[in-house]
PABA-579486 format. One record per residue (C-alpha): residue number from 1; x, y, z. Coordinates in Angstrom, 2 decimals. Example, Ala and Ser with C-alpha at 12.3 -4.5 7.8 and 13.67 -1.06 7.14 Angstrom:
2
<pt pos="1" u="12.30" v="-4.50" w="7.80"/>
<pt pos="2" u="13.67" v="-1.06" w="7.14"/>
This chain:
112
<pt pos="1" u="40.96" v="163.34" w="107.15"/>
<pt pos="2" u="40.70" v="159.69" w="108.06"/>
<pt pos="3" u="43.83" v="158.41" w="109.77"/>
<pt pos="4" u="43.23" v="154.52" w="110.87"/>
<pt pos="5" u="45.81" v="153.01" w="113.37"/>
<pt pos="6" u="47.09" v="149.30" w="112.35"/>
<pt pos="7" u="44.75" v="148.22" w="115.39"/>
<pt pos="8" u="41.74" v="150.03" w="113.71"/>
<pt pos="9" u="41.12" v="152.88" w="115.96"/>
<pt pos="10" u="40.31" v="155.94" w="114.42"/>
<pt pos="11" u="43.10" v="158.26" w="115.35"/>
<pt pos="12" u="40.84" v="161.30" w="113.27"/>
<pt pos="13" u="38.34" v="160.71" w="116.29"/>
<pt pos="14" u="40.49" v="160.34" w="119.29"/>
<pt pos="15" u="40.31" v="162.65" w="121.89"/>
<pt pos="16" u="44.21" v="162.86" w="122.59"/>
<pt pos="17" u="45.37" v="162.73" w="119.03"/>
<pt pos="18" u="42.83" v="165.79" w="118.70"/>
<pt pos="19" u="43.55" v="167.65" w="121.14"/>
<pt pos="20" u="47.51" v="167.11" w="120.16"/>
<pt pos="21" u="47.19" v="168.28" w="116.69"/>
<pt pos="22" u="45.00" v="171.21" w="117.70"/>
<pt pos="23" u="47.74" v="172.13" w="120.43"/>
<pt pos="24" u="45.10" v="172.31" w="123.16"/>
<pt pos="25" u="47.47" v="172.01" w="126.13"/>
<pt pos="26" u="44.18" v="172.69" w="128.61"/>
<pt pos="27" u="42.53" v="169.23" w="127.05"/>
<pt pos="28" u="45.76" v="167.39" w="127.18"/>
<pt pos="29" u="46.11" v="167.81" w="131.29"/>
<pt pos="30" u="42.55" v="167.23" w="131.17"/>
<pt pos="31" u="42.58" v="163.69" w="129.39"/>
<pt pos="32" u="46.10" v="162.78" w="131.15"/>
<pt pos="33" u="43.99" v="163.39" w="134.82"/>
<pt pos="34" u="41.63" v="161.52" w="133.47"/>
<pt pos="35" u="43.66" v="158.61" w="132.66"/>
<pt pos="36" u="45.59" v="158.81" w="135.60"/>
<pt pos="37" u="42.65" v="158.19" w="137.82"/>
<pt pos="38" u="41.29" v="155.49" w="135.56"/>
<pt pos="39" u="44.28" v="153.24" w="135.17"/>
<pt pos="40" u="45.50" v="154.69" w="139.02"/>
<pt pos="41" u="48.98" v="155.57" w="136.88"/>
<pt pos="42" u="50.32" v="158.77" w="138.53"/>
<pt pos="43" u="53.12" v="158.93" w="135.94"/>
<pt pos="44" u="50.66" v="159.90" w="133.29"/>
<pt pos="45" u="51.38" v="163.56" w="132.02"/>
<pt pos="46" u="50.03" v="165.84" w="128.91"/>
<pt pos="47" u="53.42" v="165.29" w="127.49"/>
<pt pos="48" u="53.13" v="161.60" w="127.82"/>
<pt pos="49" u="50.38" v="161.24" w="126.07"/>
<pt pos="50" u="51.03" v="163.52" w="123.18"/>
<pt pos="51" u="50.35" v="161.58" w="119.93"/>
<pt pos="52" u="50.36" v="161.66" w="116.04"/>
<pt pos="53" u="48.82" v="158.96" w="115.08"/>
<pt pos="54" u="51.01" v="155.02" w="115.60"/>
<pt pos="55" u="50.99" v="155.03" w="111.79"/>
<pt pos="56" u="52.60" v="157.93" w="110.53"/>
<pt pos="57" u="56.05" v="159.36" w="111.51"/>
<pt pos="58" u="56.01" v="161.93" w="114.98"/>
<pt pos="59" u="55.00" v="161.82" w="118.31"/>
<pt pos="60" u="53.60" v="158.87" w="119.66"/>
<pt pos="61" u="51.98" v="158.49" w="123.48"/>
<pt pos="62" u="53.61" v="155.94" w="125.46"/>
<pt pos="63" u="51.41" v="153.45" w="124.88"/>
<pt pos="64" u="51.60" v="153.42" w="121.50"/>
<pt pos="65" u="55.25" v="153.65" w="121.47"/>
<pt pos="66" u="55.68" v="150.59" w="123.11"/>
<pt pos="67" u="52.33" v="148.89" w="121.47"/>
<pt pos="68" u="52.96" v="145.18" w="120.35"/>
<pt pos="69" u="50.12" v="145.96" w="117.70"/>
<pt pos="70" u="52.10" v="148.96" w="116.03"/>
<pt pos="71" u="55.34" v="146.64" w="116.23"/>
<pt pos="72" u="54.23" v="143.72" w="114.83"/>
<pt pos="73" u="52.45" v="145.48" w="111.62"/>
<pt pos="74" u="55.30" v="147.49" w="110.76"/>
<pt pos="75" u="57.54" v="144.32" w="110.90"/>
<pt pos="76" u="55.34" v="142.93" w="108.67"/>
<pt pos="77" u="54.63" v="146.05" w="106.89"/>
<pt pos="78" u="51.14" v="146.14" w="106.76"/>
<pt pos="79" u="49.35" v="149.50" w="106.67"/>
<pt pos="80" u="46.52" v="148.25" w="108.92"/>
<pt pos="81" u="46.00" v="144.85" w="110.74"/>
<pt pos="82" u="42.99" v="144.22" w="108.37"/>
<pt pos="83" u="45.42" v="143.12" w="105.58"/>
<pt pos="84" u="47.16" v="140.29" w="108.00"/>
<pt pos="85" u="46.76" v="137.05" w="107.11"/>
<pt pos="86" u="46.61" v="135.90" w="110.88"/>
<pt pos="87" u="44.19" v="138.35" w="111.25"/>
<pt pos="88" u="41.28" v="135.92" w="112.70"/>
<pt pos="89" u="44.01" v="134.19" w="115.00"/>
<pt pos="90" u="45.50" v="137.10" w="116.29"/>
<pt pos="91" u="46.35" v="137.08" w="119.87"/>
<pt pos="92" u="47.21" v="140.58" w="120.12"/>
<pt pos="93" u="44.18" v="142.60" w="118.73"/>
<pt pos="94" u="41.68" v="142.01" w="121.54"/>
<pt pos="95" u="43.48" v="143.44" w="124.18"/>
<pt pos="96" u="42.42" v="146.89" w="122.08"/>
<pt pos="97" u="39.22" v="145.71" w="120.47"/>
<pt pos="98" u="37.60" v="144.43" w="123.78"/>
<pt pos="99" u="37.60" v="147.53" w="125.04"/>
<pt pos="100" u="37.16" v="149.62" w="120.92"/>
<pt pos="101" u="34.97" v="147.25" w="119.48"/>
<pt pos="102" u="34.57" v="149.82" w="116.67"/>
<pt pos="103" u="38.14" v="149.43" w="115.84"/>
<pt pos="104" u="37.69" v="145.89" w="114.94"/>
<pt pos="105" u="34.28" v="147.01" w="112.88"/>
<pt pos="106" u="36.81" v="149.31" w="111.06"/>
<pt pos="107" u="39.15" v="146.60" w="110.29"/>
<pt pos="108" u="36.49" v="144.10" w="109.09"/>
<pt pos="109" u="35.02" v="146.71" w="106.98"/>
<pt pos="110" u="38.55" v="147.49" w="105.33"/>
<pt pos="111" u="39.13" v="143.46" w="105.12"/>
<pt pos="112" u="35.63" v="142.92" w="102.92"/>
């Protein structure tokens, strides 16, 4: 199953939201390590990363709990970013799709 976050990112393929549905506590202190070296965050635990998917109703990581992406689509109530029509302006979309280019691929493709 395809689940596509309102940024585009393809929750079905991510490595947390994987290992969260599969309960694979091992893989979750193994990615929050990893992202505690990489963004030098020491408050980074498997619990805090434990997520569901932004789009559907459950657990969401802290990042995407707090996500000005996920916030502003569901004020506008959009089930992706794709169908925004400030889509092209948006100021808020690179900071994930600079660093997930194949999220925005994702949302072009579901915008065409």
């Amino acid at each position: 199953m395809t689940l596509i976050a309102y940024c585009g990112i393809d929750c079905s393929t991510c490595p947390t939201y994987l290992a969260t549905q599969s309960d694979d506590r091992h893989e979750l202190e193994r990615l929050a390590a990893m992202r505690r070296k990489n963004y030098g965050d020491p408050g980074i635990t498997a619990d805090s990363i434990i997520c569901d998917g932004c789009t559907v109703c459950g657990r969401l990581s802290g990042t995407c709990a707090v996500c000005p992406i996920r916030n502003c689509a569901i004020t506008r109530s959009l089930e992706t970013c794709g169908q925004c029509d400030e889509y092209d302006s948006c100021g808020k979309l690179p900071m994930v799709h600079t660093h997930v280019p194949e999220a925005k691929a994702v949302l072009d493709a579901l915008r065409s």
